[in-house]
C-alpha positions as CSV (number, residue, x, y, z in Angstrom):
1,X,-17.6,36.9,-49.3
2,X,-16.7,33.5,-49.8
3,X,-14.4,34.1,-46.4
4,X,-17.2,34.9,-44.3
5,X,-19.2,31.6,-45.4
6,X,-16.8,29.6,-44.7
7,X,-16.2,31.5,-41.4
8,X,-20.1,30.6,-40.9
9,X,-19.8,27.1,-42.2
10,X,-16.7,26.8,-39.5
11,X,-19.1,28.3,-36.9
12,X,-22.0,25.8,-37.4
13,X,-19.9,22.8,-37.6
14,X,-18.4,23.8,-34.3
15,X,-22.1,24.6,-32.7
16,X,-23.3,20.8,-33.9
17,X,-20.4,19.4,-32.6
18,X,-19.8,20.6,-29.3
19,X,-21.4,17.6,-27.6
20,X,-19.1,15.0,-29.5
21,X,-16.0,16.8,-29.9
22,X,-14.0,19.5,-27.6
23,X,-12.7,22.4,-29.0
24,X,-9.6,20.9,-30.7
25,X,-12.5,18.8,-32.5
26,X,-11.1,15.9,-31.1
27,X,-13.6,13.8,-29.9
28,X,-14.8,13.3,-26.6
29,X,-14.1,10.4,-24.3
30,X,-17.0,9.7,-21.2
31,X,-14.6,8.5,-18.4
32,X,-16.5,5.6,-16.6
33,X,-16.3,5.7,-12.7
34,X,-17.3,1.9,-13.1
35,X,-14.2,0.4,-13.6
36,X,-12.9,0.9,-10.7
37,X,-14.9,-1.7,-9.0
38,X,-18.0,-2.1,-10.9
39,X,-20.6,-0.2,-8.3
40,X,-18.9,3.1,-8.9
41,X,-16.6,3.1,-5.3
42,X,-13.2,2.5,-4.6
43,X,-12.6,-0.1,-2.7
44,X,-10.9,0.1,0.7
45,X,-9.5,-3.4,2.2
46,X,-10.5,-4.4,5.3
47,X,-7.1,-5.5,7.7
48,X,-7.3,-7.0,11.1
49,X,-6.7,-5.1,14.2
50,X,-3.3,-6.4,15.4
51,X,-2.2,-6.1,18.9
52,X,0.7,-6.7,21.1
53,X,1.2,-10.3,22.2
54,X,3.2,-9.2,24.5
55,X,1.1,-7.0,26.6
56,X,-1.8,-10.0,26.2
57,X,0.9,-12.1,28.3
58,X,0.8,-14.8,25.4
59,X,4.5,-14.8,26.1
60,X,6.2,-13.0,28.7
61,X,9.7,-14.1,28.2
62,X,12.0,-12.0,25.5
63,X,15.3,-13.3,25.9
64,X,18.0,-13.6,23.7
65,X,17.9,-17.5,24.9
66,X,14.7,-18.3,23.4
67,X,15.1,-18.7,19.6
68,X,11.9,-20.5,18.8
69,X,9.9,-16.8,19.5
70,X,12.7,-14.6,17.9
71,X,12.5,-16.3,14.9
72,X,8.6,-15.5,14.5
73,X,9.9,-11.9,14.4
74,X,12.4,-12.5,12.1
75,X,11.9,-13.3,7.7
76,X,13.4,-16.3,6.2
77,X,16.1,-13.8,4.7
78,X,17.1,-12.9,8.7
79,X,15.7,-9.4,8.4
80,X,13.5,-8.7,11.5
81,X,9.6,-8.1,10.7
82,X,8.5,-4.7,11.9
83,X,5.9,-3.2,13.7
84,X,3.2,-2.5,11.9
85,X,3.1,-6.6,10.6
86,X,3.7,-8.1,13.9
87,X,1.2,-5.9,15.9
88,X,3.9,-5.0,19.0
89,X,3.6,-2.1,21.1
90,X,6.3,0.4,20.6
91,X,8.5,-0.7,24.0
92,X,8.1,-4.7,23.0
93,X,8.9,-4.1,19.6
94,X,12.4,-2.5,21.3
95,X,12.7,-5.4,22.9
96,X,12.3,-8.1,20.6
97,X,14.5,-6.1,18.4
98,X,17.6,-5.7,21.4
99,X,17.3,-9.5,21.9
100,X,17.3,-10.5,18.3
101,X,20.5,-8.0,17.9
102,X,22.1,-9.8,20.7
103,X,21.3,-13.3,19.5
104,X,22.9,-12.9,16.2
105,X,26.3,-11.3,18.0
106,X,26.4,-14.7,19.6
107,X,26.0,-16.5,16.4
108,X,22.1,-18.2,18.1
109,X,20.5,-16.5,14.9
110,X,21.7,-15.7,11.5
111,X,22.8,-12.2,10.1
112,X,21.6,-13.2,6.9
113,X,20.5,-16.1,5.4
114,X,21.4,-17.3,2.1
């Protein structure tokens, strides 16, 4: 008898409870959306469209010669910038990258830079 009330007492407990705890009886945590921005929205950043300042004719000389625009492709450690941060076009990306390549075998630009 006294197995079956507390089988009952368990029973109740458990039916009073359900909104509060799950069924481990651990209680339950409301996850807030909120936090993630405060409106309830992830947020997505904005970027500007980059383009190829190449194709715009800003500068139509690549050559190995001109270090002044091969270093605007390159980081201060020497490590050339790629495409999706400068904005080339696939073939002027090529380009910059062959004339950079043969700039530093003739010691215009550094391999690395300390």
């Amino acid at each position: 008898m006294e197995n079956n009330e507390a089988a009952d007492n368990s029973s109740e407990n458990r039916a009073e409870n359900t909104g509060t705890e799950d069924s481990f009886g651990r209680p339950r945590i409301k996850k807030d959306i909120s936090i993630i921005d405060g409106k309830g929205m992830q947020r997505r950043s904005m970027f500007k469209k980059r383009y190829c300042k190449f194709c715009k004719n800003e500068f139509n000389n690549i050559n190995y010669k001109n270090i002044e625009l091969l270093i605007k492709f390159t980081k201060s450690r020497g490590k050339i910038v790629p495409r999706r941060f400068t904005g080339n076009c696939a073939h002027h990306q090529r380009l910059v990258t062959n004339e950079i390549k043969r700039a530093r075998y003739i010691a215009l630009l550094p391999y690395i830079c300390d």
